[in-house]
Backbone bond lengths (Angstrom), bond angles and torsions (degrees), N, CA, C in turn:
res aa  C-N    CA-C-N  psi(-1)  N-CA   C-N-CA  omega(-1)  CA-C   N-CA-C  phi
1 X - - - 1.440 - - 1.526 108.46 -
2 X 1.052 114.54 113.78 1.744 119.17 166.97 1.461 112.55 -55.07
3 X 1.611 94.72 137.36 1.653 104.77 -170.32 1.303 106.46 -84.28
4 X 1.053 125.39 134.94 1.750 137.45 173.32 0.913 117.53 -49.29
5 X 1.694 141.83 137.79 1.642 130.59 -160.00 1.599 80.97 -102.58
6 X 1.503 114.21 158.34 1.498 138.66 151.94 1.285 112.14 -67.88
7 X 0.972 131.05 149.05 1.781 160.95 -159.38 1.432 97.39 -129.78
8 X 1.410 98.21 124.87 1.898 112.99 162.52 1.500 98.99 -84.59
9 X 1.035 117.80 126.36 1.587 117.64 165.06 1.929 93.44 -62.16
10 X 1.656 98.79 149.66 1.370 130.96 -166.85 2.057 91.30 -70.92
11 X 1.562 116.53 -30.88 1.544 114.52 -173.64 1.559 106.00 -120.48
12 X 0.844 120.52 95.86 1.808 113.29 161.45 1.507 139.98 -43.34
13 X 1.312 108.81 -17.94 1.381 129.73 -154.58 1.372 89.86 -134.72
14 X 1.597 123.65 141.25 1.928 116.06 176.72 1.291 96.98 -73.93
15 X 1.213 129.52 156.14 1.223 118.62 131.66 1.250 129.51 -51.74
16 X 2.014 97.19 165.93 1.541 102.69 -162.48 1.692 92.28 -92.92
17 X 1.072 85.09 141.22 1.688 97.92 164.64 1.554 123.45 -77.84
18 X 1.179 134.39 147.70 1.580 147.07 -135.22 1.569 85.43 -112.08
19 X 1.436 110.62 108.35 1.981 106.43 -178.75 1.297 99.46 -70.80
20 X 1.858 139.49 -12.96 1.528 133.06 -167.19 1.833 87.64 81.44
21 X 1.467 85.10 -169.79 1.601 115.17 -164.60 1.860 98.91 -88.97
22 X 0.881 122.01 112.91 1.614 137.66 132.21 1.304 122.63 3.45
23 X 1.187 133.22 136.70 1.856 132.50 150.49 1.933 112.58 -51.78
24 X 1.341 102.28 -45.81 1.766 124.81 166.25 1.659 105.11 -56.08
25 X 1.502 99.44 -63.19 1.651 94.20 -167.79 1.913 100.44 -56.35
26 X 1.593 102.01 -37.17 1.885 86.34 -162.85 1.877 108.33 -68.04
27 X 1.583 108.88 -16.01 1.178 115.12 -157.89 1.462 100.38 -76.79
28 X 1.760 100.95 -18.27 1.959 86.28 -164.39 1.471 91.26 -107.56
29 X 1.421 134.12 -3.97 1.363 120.36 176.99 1.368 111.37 -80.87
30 X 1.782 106.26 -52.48 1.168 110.37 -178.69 1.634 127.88 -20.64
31 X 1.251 122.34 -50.83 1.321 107.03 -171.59 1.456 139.00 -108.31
32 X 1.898 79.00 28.30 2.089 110.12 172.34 2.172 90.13 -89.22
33 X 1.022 130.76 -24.35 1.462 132.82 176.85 1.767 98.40 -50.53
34 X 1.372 88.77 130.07 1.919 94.18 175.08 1.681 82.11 -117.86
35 X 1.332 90.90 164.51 1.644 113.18 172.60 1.676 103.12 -127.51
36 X 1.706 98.34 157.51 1.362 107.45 177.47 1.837 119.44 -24.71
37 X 1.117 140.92 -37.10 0.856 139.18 -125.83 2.052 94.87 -138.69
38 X 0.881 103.40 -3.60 1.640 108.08 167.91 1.479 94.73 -111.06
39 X 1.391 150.31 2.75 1.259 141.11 -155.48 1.936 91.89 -103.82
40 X 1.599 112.43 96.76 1.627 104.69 175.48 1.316 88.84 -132.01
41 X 1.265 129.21 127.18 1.065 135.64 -166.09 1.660 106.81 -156.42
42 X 1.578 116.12 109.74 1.341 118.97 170.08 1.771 119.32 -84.77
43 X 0.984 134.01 -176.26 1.831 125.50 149.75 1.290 106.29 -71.17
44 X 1.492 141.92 5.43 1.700 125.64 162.68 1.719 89.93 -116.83
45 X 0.940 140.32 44.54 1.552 136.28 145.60 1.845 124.26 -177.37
46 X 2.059 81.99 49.12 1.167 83.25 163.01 1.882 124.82 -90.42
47 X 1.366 117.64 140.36 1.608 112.10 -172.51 1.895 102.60 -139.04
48 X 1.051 115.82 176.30 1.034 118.42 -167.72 1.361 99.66 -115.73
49 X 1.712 108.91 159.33 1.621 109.22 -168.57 1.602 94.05 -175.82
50 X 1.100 105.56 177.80 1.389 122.45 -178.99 1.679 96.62 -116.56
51 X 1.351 92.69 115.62 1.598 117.93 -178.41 1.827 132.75 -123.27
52 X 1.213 107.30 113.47 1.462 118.99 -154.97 1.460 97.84 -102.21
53 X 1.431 101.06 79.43 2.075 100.58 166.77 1.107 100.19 -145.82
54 X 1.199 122.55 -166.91 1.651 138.34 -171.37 1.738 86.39 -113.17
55 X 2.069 85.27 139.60 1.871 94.01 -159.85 1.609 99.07 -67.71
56 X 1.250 132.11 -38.26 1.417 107.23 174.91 1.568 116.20 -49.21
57 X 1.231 103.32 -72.89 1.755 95.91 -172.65 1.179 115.85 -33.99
58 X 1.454 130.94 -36.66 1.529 138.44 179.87 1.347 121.93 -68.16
59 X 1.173 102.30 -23.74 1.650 116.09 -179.22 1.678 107.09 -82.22
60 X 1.365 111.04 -54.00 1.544 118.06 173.11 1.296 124.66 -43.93
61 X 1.599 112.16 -1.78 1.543 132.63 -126.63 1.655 85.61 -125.77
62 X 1.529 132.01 -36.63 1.207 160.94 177.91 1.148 128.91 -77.12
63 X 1.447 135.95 106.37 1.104 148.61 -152.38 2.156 99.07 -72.75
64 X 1.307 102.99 158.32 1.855 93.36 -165.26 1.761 89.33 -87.47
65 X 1.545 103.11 151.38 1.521 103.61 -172.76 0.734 140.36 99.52
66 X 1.668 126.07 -21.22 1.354 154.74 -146.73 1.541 127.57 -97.87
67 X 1.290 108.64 -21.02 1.710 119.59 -166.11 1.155 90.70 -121.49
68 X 1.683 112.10 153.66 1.630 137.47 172.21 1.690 85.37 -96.14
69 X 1.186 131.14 -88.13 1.373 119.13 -154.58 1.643 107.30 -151.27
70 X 1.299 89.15 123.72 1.628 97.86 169.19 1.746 108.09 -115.44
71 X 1.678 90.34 137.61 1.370 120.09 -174.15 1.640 115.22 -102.82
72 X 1.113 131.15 105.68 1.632 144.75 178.80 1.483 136.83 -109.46
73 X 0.780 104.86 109.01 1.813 111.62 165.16 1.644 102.68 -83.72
74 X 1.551 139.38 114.88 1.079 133.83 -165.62 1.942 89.66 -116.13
75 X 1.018 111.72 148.97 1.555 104.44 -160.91 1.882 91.60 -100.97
76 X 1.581 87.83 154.74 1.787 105.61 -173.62 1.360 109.36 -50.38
77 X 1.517 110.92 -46.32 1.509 105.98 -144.43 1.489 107.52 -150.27
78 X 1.534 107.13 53.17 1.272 119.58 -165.53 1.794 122.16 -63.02
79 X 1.468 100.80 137.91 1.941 83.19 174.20 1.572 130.36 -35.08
80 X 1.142 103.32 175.49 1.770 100.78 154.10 1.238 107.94 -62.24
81 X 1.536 112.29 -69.45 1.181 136.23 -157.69 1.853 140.25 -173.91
82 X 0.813 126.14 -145.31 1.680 132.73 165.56 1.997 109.46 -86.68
83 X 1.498 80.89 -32.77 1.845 87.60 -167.84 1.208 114.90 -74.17
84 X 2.006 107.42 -36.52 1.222 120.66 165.71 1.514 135.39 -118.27
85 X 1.575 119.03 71.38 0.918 115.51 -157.15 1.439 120.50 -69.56
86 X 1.073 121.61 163.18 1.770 130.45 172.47 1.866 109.10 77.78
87 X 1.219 116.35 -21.47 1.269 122.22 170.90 1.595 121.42 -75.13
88 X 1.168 100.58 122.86 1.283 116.53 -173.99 1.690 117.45 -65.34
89 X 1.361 147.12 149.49 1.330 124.34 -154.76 1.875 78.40 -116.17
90 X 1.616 114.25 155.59 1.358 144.42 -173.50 1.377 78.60 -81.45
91 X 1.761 93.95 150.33 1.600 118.78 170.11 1.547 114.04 -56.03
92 X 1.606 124.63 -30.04 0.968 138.71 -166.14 1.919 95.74 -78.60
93 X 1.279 129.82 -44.83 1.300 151.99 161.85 1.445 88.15 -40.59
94 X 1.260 109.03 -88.63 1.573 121.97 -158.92 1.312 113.09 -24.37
95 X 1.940 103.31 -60.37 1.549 108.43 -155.48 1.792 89.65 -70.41
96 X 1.403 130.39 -37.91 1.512 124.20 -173.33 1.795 117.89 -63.65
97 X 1.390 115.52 -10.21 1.144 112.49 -177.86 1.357 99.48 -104.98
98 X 1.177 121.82 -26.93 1.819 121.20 164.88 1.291 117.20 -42.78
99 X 1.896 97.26 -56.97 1.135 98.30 -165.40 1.833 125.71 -90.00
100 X 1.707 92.96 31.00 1.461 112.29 -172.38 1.827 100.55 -106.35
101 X 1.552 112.85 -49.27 1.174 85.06 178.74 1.848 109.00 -93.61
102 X 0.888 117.81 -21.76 2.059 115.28 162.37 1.363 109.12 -25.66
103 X 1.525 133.42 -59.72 0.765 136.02 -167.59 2.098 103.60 -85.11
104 X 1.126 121.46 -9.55 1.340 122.49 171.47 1.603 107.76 -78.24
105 X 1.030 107.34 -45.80 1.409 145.69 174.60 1.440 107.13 -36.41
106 X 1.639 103.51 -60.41 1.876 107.76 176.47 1.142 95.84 -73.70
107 X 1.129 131.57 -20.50 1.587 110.50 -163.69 1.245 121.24 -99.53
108 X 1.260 127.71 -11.32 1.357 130.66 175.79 1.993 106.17 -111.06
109 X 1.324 114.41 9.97 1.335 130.22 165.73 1.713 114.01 -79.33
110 X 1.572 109.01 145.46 1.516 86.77 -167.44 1.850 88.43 -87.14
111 X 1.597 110.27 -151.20 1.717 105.95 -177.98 1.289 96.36 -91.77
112 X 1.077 133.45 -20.58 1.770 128.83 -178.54 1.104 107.67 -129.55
113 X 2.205 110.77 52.39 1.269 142.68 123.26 1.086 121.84 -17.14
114 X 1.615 122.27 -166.19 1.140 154.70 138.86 1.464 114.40 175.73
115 X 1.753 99.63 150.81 1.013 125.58 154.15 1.233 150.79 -99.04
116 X 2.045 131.70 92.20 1.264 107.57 -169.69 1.707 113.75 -90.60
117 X 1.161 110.61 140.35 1.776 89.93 179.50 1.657 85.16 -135.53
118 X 1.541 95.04 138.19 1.867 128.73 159.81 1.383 112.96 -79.99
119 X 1.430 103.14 105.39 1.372 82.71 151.35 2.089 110.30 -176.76
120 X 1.533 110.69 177.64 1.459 99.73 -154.64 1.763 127.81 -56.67
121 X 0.818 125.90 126.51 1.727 131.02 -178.24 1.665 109.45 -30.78
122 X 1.849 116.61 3.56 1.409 115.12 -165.49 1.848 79.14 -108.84
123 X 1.024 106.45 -48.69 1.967 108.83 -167.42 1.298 96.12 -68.67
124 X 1.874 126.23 -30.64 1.691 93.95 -160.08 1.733 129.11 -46.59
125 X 1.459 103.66 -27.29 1.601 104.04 -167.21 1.709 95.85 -76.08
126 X 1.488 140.12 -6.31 1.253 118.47 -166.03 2.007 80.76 -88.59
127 X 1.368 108.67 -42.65 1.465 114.46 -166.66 1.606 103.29 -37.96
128 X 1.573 98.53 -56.71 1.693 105.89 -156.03 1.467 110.90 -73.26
129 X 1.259 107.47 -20.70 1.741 119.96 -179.84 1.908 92.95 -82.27
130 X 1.433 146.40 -56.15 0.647 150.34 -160.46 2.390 93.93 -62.89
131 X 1.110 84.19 -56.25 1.947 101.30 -162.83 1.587 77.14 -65.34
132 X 0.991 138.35 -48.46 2.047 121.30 -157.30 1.801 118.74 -80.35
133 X 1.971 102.37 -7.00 1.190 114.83 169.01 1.184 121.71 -82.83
């Protein structure tokens, strides 16, 4: 029986492991974060930033025309809300809050936009029926 040759592993050295974010790192990012309510933005002063709101409110926030492409993971099984926490929102909920920011979505997209959206192989047909209307 022929003896099996040995393999050099492709790295010699482990890799370094990722320490995460700092007390320093959060202290100096922290206060580039805008919230809903600092977000005023015309088409002569739009800029980019790191922005901490819920994507509808943020979108409303956006002049129509304005974006090359926004990229989304929209989550399965989102709350109601603040008013009702831990409750899961009805399909009937679902498809109406989809179809709240989708339609924010076209509108603050320029015409030679795009849209990528993530999401599970069970929702795509509500997505694609929703995006082809």
């Amino acid at each position: 029986m022929a003896e099996k040759e040995s393999t050099n592993p492709l790295f010699s050295n482990p890799l370094e492991s990722y320490p995460g974010l700092t007390v320093s790192d959060l202290n100096q990012y922290l206060p580039a974060l805008e919230k809903t309510d600092d977000i005023e933005m015309t088409l002569d002063t739009m800029r980019d930033g790191v922005f901490l709101t819920d994507g509808l409110d943020g979108l409303r926030k956006l002049p129509a025309a304005s974006i090359d492409i926004i990229i989304t993971d929209p989550p399965e099984s989102p709350w109601r809300g603040k008013d009702r926490p831990g409750s899961p929102m009805t399909l009937q909920e679902y498809y109406k809050w989809n179809s709240n920011w989708l339609e924010e979505a076209h509108r603050v997209l320029k015409s030679t936009g795009a849209l990528y959206l993530f999401c599970d192989w069970r929702l795509s047909g509500m997505y694609h029926s929703m995006l082809t209307n």
